[in-house]
Steps between C-alpha positions, in 0.01 A plus 500: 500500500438148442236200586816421700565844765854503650744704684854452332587131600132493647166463415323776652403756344792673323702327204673166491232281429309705222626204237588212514794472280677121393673357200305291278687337193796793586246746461363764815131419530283718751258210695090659515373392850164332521256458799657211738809578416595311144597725189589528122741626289472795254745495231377864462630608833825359476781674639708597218841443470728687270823704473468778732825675348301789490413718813199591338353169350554369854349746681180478219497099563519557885222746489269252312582186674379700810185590318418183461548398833211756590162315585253773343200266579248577738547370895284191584127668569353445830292220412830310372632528838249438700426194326850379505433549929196330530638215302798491702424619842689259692840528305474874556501429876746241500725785345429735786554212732850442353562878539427504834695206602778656262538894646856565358380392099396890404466459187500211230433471171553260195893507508588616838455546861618766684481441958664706750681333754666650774462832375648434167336419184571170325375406106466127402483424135276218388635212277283612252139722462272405769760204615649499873718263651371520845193551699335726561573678187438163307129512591463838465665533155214237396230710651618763327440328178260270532274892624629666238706746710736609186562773699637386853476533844581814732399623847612749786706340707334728783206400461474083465135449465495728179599351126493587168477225242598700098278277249582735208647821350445714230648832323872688574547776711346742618212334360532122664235326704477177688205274600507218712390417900551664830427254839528751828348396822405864504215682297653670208413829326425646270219219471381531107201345330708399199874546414454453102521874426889604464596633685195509800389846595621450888834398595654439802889650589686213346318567197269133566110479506302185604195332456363204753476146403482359869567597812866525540559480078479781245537530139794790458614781270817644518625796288864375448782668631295598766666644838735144530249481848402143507253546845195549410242765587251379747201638693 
């Protein structure tokens, strides 16, 4: 996976977003994300394009170009995160805030939204990565930048005072992990002194572990796929 963690046409953990691919003087350029959201292009990871006459050639080029979507680097270390919440404590519960007063958004990232409305599930497309239209998803597209929350948004929809906020992901499966923050007005376990070992030596059901920054805010790890659960597991 990616600096950028997606679902297909998402950006939650999964695929879409693992590169961001444009066209640069008619050539496929893959963008590297930095913190706060701005990025450079690698003429070494561009996308190549050629004659895929042959089956096999394009199935060779297909299996690299997915290669180097991979993000192989370490996830953000606990001290990265928890600096990145002190700094920005009251964005972080602005975001919740928004949540709150928006129960059918389930999950966001930098491309799309997906919100279930009247028991069906509708997707909204942004104009462009992290660009909305409308509010709320306007606002919360730029919080999602400007906190470095590559990876998106995503919560339970039975359970509305619990959220999970994907700042990075690493590594392709089975082997993927995702760190980020948890907010649940509920204690959540298991409770771990530091998440920087991968993966942690507890986990809970969904495959998560958390460690406390604040009362209702915790720095998470996620083993990715976990069990597709987004509640969380509290005491």
């Amino acid at each position: 996976m990616a600096s950028e963690s997606g679902e297909a046409g998402s950006s939650l953990p999964g695929a879409s977003s693992l590169c961001y691919d444009s066209e640069q003087d008619g050539l496929g350029v893959r963008v590297q994300p930095l913190s706060g959201g701005r990025g450079h292009t690698s003429v070494t990871s561009m996308t190549m394009r050629t004659n895929l006459a042959s089956p096999l050639a394009g199935s060779i080029i297909l299996l690299f170009a997915g290669l180097a979507c991979i993000n192989w680097k370490p996830n953000p270390s606990d001290a990265d995160l928890e600096r990145n919440y002190q700094e920005h404590t009251v964005d972080f519960n602005r975001f919740v805030s928004l949540c709150r007063d928006n129960p059918e958004i389930f999950r966001m990232g930098m491309s799309d939204a997906y919100m279930k409305v009247g028991g069906s599930e509708e997707h909204l497309r942004a104009v462009s990565r992290y660009v909305f239209e409308d509010q709320p998803f306007r606002e919360m597209a730029d919080l999602l930048l400007k906190l470095g929350l590559r990876g998106g948004l995503a919560h339970c929809p039975e359970a509305p005072g619990q959220y999970l906020f994907y700042a990075d992901c690493r590594g392709m499966h089975p082997n993927a992990s995702c760190k980020g923050y948890a907010f649940s007005m509920e204690a959540l376990r298991p409770s771990l002194e530091s998440l920087d070992v991968d993966p942690p030596a507890t986990l809970d059901e969904h495959k998560r572990a958390y460690k406390r920054l604040s009362e209702h805010w915790y720095i998470l790890y996620e083993v990715w796929p976990g069990t597709g659960d987004r509640c969380l597991t509290t005491d």
